[in-house]
Predicted model as a PDB file, atoms N, CA, C, CB and O in Angstrom, pLDDT in the B-factor column:
MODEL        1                                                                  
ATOM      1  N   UNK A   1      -5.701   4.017   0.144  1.00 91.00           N  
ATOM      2  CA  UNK A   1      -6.375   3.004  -0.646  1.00 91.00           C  
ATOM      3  C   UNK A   1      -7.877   3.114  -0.426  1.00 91.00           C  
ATOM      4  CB  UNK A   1      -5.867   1.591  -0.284  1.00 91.00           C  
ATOM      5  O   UNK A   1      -8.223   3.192   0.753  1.00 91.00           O  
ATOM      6  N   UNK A   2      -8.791   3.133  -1.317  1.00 96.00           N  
ATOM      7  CA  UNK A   2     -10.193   2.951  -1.614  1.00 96.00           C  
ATOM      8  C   UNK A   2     -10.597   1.771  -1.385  1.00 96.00           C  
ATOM      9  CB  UNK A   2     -10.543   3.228  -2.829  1.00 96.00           C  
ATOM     10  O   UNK A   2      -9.890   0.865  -1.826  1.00 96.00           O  
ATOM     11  N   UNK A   3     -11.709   1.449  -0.713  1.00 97.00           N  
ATOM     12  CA  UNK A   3     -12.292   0.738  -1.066  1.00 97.00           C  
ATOM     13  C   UNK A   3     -14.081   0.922  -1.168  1.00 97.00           C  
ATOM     14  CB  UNK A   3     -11.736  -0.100  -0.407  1.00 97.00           C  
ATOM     15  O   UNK A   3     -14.862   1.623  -0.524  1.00 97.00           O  
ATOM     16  N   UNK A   4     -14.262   0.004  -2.217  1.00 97.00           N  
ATOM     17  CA  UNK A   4     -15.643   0.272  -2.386  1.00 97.00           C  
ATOM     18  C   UNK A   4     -16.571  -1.651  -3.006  1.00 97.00           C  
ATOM     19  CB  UNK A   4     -15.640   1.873  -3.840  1.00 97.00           C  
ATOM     20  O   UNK A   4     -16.166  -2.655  -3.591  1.00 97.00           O  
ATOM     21  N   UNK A   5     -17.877  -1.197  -2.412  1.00 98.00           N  
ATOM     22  CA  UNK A   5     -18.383  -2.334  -2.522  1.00 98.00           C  
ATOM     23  C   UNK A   5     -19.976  -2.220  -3.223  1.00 98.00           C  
ATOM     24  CB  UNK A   5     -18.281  -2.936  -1.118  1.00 98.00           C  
ATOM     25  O   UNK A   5     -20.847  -1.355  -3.125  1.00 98.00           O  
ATOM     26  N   UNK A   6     -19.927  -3.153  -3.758  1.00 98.00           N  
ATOM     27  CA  UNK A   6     -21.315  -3.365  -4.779  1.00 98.00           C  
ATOM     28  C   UNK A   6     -22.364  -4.444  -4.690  1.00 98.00           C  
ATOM     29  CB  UNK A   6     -20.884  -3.598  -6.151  1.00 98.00           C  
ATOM     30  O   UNK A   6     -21.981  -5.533  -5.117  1.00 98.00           O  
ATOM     31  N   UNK A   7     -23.265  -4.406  -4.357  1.00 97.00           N  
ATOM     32  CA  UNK A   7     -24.733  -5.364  -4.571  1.00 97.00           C  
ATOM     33  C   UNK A   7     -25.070  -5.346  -5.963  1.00 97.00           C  
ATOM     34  CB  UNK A   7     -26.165  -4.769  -3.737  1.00 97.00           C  
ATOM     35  O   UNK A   7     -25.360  -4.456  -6.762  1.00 97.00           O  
ATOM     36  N   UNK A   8     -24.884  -7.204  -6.045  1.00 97.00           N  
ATOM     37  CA  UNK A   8     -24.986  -7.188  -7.517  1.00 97.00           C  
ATOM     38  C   UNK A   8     -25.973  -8.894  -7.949  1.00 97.00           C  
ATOM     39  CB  UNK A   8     -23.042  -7.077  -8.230  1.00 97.00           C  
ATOM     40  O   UNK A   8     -25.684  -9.904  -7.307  1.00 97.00           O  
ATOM     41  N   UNK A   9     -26.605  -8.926  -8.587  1.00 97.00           N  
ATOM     42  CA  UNK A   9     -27.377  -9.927  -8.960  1.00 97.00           C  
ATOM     43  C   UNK A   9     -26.776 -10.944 -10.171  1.00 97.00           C  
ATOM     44  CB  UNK A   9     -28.626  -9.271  -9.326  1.00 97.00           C  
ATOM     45  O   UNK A   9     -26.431 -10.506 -11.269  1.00 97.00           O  
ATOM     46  N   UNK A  10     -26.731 -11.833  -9.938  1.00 96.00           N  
ATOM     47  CA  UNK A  10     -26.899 -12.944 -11.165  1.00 96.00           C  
ATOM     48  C   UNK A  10     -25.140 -13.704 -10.947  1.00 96.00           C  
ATOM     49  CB  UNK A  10     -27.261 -11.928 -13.194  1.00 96.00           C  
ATOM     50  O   UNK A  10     -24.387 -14.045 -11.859  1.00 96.00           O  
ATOM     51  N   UNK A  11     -24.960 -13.766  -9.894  1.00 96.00           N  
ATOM     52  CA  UNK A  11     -23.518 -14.135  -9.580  1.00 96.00           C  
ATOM     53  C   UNK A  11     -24.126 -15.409  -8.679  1.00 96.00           C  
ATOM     54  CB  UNK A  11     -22.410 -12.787  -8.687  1.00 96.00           C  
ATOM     55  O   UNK A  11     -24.584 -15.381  -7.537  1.00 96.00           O  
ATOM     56  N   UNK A  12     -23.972 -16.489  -9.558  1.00 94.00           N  
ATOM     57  CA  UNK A  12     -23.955 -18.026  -8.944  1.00 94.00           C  
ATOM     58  C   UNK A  12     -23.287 -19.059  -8.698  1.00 94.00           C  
ATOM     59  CB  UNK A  12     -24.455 -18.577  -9.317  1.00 94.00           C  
ATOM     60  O   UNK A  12     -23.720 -20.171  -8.398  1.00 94.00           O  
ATOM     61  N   UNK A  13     -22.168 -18.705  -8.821  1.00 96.00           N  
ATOM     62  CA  UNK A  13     -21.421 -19.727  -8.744  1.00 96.00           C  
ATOM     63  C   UNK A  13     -19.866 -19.636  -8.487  1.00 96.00           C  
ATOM     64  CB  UNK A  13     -21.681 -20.313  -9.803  1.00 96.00           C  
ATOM     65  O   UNK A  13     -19.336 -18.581  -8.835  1.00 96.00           O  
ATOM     66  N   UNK A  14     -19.317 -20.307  -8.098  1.00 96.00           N  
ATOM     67  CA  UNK A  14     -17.764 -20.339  -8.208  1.00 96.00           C  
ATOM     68  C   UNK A  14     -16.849 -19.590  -8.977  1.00 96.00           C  
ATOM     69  CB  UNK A  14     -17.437 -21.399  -8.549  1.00 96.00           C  
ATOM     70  O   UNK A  14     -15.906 -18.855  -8.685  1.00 96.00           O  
ATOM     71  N   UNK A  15     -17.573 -20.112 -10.462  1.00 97.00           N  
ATOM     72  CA  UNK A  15     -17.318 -19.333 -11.847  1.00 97.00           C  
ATOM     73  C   UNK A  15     -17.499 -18.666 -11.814  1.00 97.00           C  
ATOM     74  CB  UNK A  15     -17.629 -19.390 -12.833  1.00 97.00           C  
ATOM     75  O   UNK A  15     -16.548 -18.050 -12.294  1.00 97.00           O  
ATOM     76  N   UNK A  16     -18.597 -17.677 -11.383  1.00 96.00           N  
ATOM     77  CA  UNK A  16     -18.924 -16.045 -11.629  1.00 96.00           C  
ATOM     78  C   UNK A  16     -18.174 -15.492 -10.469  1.00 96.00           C  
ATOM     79  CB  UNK A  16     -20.696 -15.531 -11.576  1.00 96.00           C  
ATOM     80  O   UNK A  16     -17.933 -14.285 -10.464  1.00 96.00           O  
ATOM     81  N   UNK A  17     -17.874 -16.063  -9.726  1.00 97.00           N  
ATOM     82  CA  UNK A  17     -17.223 -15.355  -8.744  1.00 97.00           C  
ATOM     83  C   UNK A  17     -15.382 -15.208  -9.417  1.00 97.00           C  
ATOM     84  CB  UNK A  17     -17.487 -16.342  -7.119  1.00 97.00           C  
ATOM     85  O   UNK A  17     -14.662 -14.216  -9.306  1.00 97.00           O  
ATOM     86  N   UNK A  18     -15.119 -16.199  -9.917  1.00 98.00           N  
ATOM     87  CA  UNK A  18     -13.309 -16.245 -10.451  1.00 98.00           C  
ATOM     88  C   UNK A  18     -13.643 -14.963 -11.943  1.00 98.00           C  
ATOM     89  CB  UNK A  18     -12.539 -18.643 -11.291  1.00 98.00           C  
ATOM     90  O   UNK A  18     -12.808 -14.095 -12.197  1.00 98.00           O  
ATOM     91  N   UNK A  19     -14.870 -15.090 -12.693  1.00 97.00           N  
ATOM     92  CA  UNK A  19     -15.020 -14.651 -13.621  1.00 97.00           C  
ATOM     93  C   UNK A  19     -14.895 -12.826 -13.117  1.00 97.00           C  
ATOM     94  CB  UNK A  19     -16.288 -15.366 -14.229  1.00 97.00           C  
ATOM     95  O   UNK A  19     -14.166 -11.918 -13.517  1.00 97.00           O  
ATOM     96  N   UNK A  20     -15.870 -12.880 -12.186  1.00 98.00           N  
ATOM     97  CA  UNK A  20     -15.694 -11.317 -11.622  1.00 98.00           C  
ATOM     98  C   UNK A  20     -14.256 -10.739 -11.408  1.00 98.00           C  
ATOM     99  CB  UNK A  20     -16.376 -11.192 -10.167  1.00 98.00           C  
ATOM    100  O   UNK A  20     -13.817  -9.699 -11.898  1.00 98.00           O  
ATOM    101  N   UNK A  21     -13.555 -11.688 -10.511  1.00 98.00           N  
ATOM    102  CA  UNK A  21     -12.506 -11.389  -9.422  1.00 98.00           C  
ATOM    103  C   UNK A  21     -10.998 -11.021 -11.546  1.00 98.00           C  
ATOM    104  CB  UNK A  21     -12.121 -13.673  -7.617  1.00 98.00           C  
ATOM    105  O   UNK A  21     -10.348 -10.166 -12.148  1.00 98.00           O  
ATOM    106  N   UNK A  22     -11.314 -12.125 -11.564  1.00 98.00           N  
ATOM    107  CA  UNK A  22     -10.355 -11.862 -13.118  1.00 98.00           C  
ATOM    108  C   UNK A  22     -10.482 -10.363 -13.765  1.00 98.00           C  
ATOM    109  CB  UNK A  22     -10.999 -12.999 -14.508  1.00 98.00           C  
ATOM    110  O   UNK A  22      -9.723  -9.408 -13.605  1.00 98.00           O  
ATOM    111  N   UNK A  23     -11.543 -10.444 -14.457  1.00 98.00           N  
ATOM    112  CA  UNK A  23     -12.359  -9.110 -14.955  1.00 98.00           C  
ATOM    113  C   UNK A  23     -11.724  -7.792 -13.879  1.00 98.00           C  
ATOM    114  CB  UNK A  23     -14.385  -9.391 -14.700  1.00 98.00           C  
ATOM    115  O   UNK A  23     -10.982  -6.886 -14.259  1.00 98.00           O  
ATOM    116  N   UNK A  24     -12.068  -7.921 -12.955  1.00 98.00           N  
ATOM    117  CA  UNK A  24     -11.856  -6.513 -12.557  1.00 98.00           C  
ATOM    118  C   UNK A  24     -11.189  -6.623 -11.670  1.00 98.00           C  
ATOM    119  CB  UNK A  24     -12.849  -5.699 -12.250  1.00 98.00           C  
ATOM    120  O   UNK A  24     -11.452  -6.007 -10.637  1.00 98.00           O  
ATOM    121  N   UNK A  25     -10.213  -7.356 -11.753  1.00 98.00           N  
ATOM    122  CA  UNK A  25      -8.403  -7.015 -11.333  1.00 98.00           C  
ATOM    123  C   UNK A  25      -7.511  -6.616 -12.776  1.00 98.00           C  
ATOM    124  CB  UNK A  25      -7.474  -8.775 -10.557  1.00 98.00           C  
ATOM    125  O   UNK A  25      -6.289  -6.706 -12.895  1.00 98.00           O  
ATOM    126  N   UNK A  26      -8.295  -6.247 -13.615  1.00 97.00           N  
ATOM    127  CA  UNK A  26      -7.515  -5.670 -14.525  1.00 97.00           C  
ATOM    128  C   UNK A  26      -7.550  -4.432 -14.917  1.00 97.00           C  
ATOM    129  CB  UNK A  26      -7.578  -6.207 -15.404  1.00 97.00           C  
ATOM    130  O   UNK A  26      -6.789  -3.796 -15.646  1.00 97.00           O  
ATOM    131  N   UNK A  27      -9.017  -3.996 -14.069  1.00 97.00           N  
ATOM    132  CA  UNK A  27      -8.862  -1.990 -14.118  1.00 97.00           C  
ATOM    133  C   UNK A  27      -7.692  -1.595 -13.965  1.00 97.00           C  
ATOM    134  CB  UNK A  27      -9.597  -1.017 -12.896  1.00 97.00           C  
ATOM    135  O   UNK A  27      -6.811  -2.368 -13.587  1.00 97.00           O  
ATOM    136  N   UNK A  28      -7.482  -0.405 -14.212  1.00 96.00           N  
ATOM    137  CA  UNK A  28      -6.337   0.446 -13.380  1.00 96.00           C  
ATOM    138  C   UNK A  28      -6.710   0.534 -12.038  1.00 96.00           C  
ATOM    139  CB  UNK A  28      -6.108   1.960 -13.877  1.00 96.00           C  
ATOM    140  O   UNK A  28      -7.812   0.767 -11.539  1.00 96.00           O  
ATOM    141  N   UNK A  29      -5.541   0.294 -11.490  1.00 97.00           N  
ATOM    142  CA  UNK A  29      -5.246   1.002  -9.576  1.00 97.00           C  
ATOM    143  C   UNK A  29      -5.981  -0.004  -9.020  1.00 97.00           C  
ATOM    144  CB  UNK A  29      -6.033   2.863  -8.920  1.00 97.00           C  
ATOM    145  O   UNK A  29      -6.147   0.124  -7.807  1.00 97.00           O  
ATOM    146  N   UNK A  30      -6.465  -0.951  -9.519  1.00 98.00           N  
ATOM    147  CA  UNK A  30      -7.468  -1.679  -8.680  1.00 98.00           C  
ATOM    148  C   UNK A  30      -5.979  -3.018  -7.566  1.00 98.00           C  
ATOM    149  CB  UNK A  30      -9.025  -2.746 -10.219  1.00 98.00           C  
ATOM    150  O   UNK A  30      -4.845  -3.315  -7.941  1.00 98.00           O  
ATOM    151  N   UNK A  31      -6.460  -3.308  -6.702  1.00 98.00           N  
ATOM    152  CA  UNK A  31      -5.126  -4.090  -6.169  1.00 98.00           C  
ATOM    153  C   UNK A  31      -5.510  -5.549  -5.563  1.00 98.00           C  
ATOM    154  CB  UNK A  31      -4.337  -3.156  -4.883  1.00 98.00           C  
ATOM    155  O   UNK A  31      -4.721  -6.424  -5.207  1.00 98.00           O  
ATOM    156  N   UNK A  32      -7.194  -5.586  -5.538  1.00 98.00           N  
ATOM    157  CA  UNK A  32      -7.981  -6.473  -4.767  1.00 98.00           C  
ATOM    158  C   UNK A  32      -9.201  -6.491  -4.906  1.00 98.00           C  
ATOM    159  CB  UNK A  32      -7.849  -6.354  -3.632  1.00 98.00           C  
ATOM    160  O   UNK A  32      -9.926  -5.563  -4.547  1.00 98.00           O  
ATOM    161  N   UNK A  33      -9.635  -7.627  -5.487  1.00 98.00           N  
ATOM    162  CA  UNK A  33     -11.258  -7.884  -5.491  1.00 98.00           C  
ATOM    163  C   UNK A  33     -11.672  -8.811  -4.878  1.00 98.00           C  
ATOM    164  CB  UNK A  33     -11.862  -8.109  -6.640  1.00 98.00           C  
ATOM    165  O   UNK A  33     -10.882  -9.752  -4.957  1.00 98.00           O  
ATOM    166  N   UNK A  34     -12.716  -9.074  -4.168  1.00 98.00           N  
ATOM    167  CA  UNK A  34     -13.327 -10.057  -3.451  1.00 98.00           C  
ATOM    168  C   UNK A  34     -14.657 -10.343  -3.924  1.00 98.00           C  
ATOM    169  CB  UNK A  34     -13.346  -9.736  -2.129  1.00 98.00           C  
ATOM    170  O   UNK A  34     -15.427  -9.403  -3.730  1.00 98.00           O  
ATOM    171  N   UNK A  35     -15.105 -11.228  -4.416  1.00 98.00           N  
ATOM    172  CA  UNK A  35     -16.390 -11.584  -5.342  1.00 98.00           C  
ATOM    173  C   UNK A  35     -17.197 -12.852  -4.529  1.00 98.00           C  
ATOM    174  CB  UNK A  35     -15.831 -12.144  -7.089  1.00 98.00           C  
ATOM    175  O   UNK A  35     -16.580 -13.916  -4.481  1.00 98.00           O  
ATOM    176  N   UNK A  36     -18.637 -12.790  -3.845  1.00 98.00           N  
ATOM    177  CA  UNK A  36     -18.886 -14.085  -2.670  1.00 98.00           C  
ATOM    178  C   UNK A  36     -20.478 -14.005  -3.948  1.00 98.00           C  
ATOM    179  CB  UNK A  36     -19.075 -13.587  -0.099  1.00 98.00           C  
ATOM    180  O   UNK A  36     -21.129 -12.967  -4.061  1.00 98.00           O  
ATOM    181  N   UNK A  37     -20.786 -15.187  -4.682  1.00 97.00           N  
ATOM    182  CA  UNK A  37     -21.816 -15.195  -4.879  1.00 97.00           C  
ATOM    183  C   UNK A  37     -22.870 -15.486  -3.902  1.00 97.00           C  
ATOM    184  CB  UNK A  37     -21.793 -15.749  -5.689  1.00 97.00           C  
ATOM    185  O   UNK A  37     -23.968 -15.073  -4.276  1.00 97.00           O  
ATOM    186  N   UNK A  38     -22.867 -15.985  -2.933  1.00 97.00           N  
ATOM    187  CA  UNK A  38     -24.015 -16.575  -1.787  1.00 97.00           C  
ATOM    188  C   UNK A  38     -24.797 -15.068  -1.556  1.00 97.00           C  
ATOM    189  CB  UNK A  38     -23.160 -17.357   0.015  1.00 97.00           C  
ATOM    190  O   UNK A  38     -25.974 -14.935  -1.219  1.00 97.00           O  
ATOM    191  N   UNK A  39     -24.024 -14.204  -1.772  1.00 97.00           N  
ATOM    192  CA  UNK A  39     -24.723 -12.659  -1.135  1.00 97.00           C  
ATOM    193  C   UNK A  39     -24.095 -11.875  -2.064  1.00 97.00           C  
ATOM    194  CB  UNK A  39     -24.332 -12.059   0.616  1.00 97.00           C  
ATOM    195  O   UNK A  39     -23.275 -11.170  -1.475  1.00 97.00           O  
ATOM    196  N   UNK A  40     -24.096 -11.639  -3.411  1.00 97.00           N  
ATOM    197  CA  UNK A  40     -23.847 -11.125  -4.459  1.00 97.00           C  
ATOM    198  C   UNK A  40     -23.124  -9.755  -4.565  1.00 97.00           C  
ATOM    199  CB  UNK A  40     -24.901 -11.149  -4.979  1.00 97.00           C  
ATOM    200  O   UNK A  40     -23.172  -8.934  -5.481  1.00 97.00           O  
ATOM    201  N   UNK A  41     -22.211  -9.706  -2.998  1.00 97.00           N  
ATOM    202  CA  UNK A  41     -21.170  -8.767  -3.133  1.00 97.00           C  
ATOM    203  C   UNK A  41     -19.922  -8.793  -3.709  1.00 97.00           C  
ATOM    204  CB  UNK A  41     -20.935  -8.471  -2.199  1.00 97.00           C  
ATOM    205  O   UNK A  41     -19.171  -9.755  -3.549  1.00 97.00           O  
ATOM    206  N   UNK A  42     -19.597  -7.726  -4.434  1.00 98.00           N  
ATOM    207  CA  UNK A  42     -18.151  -7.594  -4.739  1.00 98.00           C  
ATOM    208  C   UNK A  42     -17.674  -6.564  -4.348  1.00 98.00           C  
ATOM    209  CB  UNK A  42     -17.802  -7.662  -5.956  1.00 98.00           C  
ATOM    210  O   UNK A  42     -18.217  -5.485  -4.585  1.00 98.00           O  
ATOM    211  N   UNK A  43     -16.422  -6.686  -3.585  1.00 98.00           N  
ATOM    212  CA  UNK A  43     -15.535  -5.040  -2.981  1.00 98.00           C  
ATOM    213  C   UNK A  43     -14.099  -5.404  -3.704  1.00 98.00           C  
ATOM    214  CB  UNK A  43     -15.242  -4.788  -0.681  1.00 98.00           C  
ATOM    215  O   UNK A  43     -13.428  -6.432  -3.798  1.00 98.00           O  
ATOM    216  N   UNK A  44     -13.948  -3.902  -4.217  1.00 98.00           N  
ATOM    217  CA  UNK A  44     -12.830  -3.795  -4.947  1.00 98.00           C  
ATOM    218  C   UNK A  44     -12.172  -3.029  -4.456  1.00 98.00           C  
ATOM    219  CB  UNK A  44     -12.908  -3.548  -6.085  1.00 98.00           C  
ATOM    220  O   UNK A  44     -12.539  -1.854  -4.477  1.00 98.00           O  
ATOM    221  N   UNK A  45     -11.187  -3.323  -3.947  1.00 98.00           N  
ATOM    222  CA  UNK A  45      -9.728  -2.373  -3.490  1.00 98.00           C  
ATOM    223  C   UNK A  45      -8.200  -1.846  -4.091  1.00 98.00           C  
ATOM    224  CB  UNK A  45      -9.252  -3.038  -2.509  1.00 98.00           C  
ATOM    225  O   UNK A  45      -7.292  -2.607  -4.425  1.00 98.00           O  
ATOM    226  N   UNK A  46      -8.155  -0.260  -4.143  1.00 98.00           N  
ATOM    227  CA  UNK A  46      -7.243   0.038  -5.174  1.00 98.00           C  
ATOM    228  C   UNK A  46      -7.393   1.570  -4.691  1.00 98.00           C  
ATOM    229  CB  UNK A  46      -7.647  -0.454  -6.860  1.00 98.00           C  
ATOM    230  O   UNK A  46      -7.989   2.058  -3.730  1.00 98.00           O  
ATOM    231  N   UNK A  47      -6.680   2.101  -5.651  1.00 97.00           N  
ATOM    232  CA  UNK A  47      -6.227   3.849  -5.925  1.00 97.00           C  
ATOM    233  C   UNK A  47      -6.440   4.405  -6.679  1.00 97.00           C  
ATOM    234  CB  UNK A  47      -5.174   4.308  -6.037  1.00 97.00           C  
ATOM    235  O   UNK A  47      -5.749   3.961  -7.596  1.00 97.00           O  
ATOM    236  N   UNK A  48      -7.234   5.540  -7.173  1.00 95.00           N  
ATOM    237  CA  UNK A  48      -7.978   5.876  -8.104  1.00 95.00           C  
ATOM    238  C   UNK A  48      -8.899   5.588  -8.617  1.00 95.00           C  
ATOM    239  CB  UNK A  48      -7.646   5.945  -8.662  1.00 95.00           C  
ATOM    240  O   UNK A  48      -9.318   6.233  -9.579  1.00 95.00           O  
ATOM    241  N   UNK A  49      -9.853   3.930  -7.872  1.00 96.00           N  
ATOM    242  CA  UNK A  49     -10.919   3.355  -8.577  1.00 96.00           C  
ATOM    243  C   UNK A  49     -11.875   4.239  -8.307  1.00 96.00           C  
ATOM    244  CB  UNK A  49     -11.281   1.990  -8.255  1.00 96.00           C  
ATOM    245  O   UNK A  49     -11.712   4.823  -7.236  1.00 96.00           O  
ATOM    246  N   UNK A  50     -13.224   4.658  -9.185  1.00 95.00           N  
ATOM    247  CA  UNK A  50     -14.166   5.507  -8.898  1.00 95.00           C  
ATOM    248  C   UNK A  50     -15.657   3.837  -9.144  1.00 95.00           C  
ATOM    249  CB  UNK A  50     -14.052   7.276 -10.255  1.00 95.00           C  
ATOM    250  O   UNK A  50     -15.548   2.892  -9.925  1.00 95.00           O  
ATOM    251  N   UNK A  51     -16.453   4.027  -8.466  1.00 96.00           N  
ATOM    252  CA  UNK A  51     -17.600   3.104  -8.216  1.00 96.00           C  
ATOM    253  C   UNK A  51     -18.433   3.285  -9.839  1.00 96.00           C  
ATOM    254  CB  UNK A  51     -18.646   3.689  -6.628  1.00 96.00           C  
ATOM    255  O   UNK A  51     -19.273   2.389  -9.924  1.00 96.00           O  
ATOM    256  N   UNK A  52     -18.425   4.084 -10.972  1.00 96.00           N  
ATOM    257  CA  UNK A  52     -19.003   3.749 -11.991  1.00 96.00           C  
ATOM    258  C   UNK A  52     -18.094   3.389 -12.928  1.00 96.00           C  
ATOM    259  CB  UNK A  52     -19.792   4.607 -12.362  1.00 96.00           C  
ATOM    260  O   UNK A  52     -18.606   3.180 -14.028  1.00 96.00           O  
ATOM    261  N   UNK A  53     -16.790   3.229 -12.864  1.00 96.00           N  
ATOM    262  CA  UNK A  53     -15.966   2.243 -13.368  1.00 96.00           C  
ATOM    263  C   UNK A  53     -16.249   1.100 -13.150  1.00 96.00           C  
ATOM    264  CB  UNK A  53     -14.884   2.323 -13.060  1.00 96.00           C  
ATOM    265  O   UNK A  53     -16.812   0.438 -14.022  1.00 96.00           O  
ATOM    266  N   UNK A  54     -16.015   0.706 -12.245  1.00 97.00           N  
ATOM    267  CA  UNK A  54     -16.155  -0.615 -11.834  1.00 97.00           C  
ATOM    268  C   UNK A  54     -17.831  -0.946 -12.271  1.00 97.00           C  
ATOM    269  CB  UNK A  54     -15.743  -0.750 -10.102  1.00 97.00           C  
ATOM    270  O   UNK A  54     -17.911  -1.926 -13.013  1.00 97.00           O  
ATOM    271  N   UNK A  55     -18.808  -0.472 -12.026  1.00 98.00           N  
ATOM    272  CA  UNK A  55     -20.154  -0.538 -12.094  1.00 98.00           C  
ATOM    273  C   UNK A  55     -20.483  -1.015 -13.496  1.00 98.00           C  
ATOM    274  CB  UNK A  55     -20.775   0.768 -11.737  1.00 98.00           C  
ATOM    275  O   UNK A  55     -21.166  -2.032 -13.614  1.00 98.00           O  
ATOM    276  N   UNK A  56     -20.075  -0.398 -14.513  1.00 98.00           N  
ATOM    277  CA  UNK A  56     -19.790  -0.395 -15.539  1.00 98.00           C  
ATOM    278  C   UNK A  56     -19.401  -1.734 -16.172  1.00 98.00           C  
ATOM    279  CB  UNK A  56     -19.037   0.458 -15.556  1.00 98.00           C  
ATOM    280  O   UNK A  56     -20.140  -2.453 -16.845  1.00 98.00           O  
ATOM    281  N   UNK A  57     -17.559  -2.049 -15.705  1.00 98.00           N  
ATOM    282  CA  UNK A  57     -17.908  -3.014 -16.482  1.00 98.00           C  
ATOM    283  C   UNK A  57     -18.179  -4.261 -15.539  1.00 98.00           C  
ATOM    284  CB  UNK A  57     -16.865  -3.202 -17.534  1.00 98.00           C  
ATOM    285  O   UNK A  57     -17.501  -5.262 -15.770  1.00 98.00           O  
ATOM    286  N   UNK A  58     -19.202  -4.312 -14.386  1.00 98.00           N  
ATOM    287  CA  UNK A  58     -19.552  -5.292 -13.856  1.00 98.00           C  
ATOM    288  C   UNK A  58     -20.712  -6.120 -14.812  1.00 98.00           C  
ATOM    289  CB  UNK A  58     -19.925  -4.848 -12.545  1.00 98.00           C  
ATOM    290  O   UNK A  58     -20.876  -7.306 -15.098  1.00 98.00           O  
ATOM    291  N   UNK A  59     -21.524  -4.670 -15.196  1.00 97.00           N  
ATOM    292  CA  UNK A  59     -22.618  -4.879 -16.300  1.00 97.00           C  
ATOM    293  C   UNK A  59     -22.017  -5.304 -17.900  1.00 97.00           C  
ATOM    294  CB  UNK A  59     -23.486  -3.362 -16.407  1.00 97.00           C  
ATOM    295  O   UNK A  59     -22.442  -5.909 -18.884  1.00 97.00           O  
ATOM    296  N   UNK A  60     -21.111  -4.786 -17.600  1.00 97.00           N  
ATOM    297  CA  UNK A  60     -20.042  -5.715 -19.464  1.00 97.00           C  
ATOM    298  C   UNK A  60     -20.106  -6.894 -19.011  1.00 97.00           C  
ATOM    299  CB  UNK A  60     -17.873  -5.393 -19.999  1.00 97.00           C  
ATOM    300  O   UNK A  60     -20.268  -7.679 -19.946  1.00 97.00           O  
ATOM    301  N   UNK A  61     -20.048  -7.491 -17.847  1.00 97.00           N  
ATOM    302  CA  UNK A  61     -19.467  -9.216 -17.697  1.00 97.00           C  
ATOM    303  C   UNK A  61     -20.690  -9.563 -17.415  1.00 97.00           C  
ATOM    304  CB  UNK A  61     -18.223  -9.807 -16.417  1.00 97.00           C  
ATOM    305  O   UNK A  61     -20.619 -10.647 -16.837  1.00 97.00           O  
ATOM    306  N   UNK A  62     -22.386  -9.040 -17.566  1.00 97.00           N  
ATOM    307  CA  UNK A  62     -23.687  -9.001 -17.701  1.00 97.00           C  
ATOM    308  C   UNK A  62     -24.093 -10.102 -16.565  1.00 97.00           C  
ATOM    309  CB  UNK A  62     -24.145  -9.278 -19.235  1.00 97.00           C  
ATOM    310  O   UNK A  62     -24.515 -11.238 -16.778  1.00 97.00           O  
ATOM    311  N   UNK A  63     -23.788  -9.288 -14.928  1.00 97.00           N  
ATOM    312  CA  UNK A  63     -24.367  -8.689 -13.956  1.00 97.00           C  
ATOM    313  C   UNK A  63     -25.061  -7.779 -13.883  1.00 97.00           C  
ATOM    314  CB  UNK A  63     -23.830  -8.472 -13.378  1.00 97.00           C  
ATOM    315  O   UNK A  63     -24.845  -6.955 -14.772  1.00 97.00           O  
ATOM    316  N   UNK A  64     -26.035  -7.462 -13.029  1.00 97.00           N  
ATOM    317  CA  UNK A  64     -26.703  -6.639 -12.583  1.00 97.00           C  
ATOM    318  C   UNK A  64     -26.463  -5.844 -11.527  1.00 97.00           C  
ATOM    319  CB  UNK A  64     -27.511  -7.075 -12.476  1.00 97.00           C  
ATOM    320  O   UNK A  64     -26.773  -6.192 -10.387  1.00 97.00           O  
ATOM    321  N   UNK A  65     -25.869  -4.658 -11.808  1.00 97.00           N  
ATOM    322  CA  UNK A  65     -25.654  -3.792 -10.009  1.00 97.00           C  
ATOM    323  C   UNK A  65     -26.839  -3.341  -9.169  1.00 97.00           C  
ATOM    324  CB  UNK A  65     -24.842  -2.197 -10.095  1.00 97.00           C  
ATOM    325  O   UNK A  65     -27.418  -2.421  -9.746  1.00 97.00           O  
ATOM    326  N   UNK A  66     -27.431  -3.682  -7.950  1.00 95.00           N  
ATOM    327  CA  UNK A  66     -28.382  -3.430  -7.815  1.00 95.00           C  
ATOM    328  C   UNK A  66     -28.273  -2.049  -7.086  1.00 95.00           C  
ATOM    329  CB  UNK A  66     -28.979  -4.447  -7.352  1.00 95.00           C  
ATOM    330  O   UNK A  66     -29.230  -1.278  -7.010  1.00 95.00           O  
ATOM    331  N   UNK A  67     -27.064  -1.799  -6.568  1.00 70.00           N  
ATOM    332  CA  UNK A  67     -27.072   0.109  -5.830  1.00 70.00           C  
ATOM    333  C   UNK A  67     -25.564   0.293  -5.835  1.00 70.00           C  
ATOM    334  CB  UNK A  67     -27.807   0.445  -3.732  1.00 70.00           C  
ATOM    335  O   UNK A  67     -25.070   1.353  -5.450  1.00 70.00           O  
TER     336      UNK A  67                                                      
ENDMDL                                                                          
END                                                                             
């Protein structure tokens, strides 16, 4: 299992955090997301996830990835 994690901007709230965690538990292979707005990480855990998938559509749900 992969895991990988992202610094990401504009995640304030409760909502953006359920909004994230929804969103991208529906990639493929993905098995676990953890979304903390206070420190605008999200780590996604799964099999086959590659980091510009996810990156990708973090910026569809119009976040900002910062690395």
């Amino acid at each position: 299992m992969e895991k990988i994690t992202i610094q990401t901007e504009g995640m304030a709230c409760a909502k953006c955090e359920a909004r994230m965690v929804e969103n991208l538990s529906k990639l493929p292979g993905v098995s676990n997301v953890t979304a903390t707005a206070a420190n605008g990480l999200v780590t996604v855990e799964g099999s086959g996830i590659n980091r510009e998938t996810i990156a990708a559509a973090i910026e569809d749900l119009g976040f900002d990835v910062v690395e």
